[in-house]
C-alpha positions as CSV (number, residue, x, y, z in Angstrom):
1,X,205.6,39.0,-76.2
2,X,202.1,40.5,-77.3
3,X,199.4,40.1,-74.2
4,X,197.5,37.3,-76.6
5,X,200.6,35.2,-77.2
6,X,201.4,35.9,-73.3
7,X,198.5,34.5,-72.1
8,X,198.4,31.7,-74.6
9,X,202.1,30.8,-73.1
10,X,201.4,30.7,-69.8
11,X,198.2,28.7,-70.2
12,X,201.1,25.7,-72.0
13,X,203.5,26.3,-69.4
14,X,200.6,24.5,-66.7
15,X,201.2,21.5,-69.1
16,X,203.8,19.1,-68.2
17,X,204.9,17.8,-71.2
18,X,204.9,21.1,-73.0
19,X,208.8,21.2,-72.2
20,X,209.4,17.9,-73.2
21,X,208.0,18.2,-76.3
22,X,209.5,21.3,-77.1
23,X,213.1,19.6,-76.4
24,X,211.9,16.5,-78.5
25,X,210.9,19.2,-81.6
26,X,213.9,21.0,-81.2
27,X,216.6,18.0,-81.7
28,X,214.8,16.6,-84.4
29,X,214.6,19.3,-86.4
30,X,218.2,20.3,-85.9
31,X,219.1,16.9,-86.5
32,X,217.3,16.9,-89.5
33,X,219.5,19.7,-90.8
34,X,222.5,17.8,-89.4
35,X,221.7,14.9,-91.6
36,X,220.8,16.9,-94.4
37,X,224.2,18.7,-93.9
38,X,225.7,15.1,-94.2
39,X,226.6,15.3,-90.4
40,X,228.8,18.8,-90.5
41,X,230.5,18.8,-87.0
42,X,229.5,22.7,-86.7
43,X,226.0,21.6,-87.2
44,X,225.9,19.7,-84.7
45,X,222.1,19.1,-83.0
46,X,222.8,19.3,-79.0
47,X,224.2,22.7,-79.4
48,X,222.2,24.3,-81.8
49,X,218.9,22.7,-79.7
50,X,220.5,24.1,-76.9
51,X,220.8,27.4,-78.5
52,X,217.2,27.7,-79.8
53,X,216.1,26.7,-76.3
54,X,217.9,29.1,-74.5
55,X,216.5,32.0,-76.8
56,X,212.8,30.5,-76.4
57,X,213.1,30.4,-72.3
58,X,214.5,34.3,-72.9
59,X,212.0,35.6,-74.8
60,X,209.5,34.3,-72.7
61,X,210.5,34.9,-69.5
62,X,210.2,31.4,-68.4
63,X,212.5,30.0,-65.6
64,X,215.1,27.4,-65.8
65,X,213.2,25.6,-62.7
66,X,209.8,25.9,-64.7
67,X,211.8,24.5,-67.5
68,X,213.5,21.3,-66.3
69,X,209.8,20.5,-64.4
70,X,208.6,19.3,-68.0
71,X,211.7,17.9,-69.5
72,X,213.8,16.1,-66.6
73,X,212.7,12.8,-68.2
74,X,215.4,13.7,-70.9
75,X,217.7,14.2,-67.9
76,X,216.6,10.6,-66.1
77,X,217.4,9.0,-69.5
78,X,220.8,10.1,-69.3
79,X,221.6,6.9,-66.8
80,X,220.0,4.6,-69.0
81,X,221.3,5.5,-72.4
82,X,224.9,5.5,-70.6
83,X,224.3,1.9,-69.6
84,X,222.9,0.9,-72.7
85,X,226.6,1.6,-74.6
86,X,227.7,-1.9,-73.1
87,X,225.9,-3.1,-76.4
88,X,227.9,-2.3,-79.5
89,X,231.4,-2.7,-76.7
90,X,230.4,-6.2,-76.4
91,X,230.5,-6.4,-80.1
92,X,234.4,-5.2,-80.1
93,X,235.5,-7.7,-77.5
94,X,237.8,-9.5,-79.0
95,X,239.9,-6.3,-80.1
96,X,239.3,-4.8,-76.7
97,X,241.0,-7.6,-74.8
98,X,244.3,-7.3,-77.1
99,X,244.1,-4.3,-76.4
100,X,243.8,-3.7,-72.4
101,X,247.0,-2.3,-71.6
102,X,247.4,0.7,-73.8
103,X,243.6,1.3,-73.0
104,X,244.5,1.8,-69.4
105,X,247.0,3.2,-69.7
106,X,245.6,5.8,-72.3
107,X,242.4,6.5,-69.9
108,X,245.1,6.9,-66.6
109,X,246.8,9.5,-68.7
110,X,243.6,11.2,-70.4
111,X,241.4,11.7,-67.7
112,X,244.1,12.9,-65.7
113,X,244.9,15.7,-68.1
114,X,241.5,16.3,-68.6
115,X,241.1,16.8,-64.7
116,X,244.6,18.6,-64.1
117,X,244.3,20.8,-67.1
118,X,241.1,22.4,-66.1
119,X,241.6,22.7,-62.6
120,X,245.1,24.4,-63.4
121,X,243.9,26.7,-65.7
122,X,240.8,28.1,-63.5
123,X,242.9,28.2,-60.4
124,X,245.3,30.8,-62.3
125,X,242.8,33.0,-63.5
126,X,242.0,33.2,-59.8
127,X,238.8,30.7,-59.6
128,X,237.3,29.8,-56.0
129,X,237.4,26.4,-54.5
130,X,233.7,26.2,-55.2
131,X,234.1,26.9,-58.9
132,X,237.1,24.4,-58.8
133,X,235.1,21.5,-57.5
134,X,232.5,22.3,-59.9
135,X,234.6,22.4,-63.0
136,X,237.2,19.2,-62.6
137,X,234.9,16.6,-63.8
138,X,233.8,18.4,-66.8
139,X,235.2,15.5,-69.5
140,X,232.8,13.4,-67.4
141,X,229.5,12.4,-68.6
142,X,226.6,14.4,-67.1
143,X,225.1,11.9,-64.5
144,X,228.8,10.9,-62.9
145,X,229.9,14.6,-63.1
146,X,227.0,15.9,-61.2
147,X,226.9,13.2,-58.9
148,X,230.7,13.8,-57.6
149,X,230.6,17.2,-57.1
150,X,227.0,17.2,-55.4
151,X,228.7,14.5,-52.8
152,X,231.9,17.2,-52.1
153,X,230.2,20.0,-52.4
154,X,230.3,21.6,-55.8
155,X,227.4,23.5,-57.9
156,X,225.9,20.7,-60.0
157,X,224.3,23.0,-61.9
158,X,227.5,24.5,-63.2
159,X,229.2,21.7,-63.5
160,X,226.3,20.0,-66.0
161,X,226.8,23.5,-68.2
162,X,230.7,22.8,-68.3
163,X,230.0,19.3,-69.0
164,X,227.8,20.0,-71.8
165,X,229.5,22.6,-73.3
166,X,233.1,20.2,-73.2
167,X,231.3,17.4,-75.1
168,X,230.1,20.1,-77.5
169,X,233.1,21.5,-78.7
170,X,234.8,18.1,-78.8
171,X,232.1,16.9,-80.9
172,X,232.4,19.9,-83.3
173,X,236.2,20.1,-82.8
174,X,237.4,16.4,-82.5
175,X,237.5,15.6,-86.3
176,X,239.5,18.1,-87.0
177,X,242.1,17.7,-84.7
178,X,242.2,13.5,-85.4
179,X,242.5,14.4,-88.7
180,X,245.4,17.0,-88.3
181,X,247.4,14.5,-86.3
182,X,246.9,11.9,-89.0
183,X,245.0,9.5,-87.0
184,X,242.8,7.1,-88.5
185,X,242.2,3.8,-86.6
186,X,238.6,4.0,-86.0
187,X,239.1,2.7,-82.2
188,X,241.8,5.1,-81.4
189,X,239.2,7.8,-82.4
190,X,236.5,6.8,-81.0
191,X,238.9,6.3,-77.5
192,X,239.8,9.7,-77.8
193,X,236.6,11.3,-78.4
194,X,234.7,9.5,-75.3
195,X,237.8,10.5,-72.9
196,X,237.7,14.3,-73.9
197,X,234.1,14.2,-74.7
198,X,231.9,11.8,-73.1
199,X,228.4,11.1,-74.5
200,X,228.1,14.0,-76.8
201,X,231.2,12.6,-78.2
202,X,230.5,9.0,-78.4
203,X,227.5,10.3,-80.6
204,X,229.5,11.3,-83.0
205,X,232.3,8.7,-82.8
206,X,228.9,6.0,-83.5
207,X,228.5,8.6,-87.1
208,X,232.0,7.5,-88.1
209,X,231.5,3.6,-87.5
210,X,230.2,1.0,-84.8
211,X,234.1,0.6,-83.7
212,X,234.6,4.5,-82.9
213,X,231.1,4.4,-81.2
214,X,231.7,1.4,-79.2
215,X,235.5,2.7,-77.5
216,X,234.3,5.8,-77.4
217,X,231.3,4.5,-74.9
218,X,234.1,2.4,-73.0
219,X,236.1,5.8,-73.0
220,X,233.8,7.7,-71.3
221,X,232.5,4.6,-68.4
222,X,236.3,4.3,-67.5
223,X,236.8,8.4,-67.5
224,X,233.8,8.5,-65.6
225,X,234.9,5.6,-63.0
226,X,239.0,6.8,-62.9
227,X,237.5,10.1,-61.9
228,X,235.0,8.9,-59.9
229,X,237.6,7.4,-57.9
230,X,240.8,10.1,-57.8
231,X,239.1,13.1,-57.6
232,X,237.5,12.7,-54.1
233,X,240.5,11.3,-53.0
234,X,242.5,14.4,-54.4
235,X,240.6,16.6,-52.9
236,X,240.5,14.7,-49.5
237,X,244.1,15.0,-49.8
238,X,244.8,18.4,-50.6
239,X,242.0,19.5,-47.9
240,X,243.7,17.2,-45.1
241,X,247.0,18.5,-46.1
242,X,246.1,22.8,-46.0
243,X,247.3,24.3,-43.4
């Protein structure tokens, strides 16, 4: 940066709400192009935000720390907005109670891949137990995720960059592979998207209808409860069990 434009940058950065703003500008205007793009799954506004972000904090020199001091209210929203998915469930009720067994037994069977697959794969490329902790609840939303693996031990922080970047690519990527395997019951989509891809994914499941959106929300609060439950119990387990 020129010494103007420096001194200009660090005069904003003393601002609180300059981050927050900047986040606020950045989604909307690559959601604008993801409208405009009629909603192209590689479009997709939380990765292309976070990429412009990323560059902006790099080309500044500013710190993460400095960063998330302006625009944690994004992060406390994260509870809030989770909760508030109850809504358009409600509205699917009646299909949701016909429905109960194959929805448990669907979410037993998905989180549990999503939690066995990842931990599998890092622990043959040679991961530690730290990075293992860190990256099991990763098709978790972001405030159950970090919350687990702060309470056994785990890096939030890399845990809420695995997290984001698994709801990413399942946002971009889910269509495509629903579509290959010929699926096309709007619940059964939306399921599937919230259990792989939590809230990043039940954004886009509420793009393809109100039914996707909803089990797609109820996806990712039982992912995030199942999980909540087995994995400190797993790792108690294993732990108790080393020699």
């Amino acid at each position: 940066m020129t010494a103007p434009l420096a001194d200009i940058w660090v005069y904003l950065q003393a601002t609180p709400l300059l981050f927050l703003t900047l986040t606020l500008l950045m989604y909307q205007a690559a959601y604008w192009i993801y409208r405009r793009a009629n909603f192209h799954p590689l479009l997709n506004p939380v990765a292309w935000s976070i990429v412009v972000l990323v560059l902006l904090l790099q080309w500044t020199g500013t710190p993460y720390e400095t960063y998330f001091g302006g625009a944690q209210f994004v992060h406390f929203l994260l509870g809030p907005a989770t909760v508030a998915l109850a809504v358009p469930l409600y509205a699917q009720w009646d299909k949701l109670k016909r429905a109960l067994l194959p929805i448990g037994a669907a979410m037993l069977a998905g989180a549990m891949t999503a939690l066995v697959s990842a931990v599998g794969l890092a622990w043959a490329l040679g991961a530690s137990e730290l990075t293992l902790l860190s990256i099991a609840p990763k098709s978790v939303t972001t405030p159950i995720a970090m919350g687990i693996v702060e309470r056994l031990g785990g890096l939030p922080s890399l845990t809420a960059v695995l997290v984001v970047t698994t709801g990413i690519i399942g946002a971009i990527g889910g269509k495509y592979v629903l579509d290959a395997l010929g699926i096309t019951d709007h619940g059964v989509r939306g399921f599937a998207l919230g259990t792989a891809a939590h809230g990043i994914g039940t954004a886009r499941a509420f793009q393809e209808s109100e039914e996707a959106g909803a089990f797609s929300g109820l996806a990712m609060g039982l992912c995030g409860l199942v999980t909540a439950v087995l994995f400190p119990l797993g790792v108690w387990l294993v732990r108790a069990l080393a020699p």
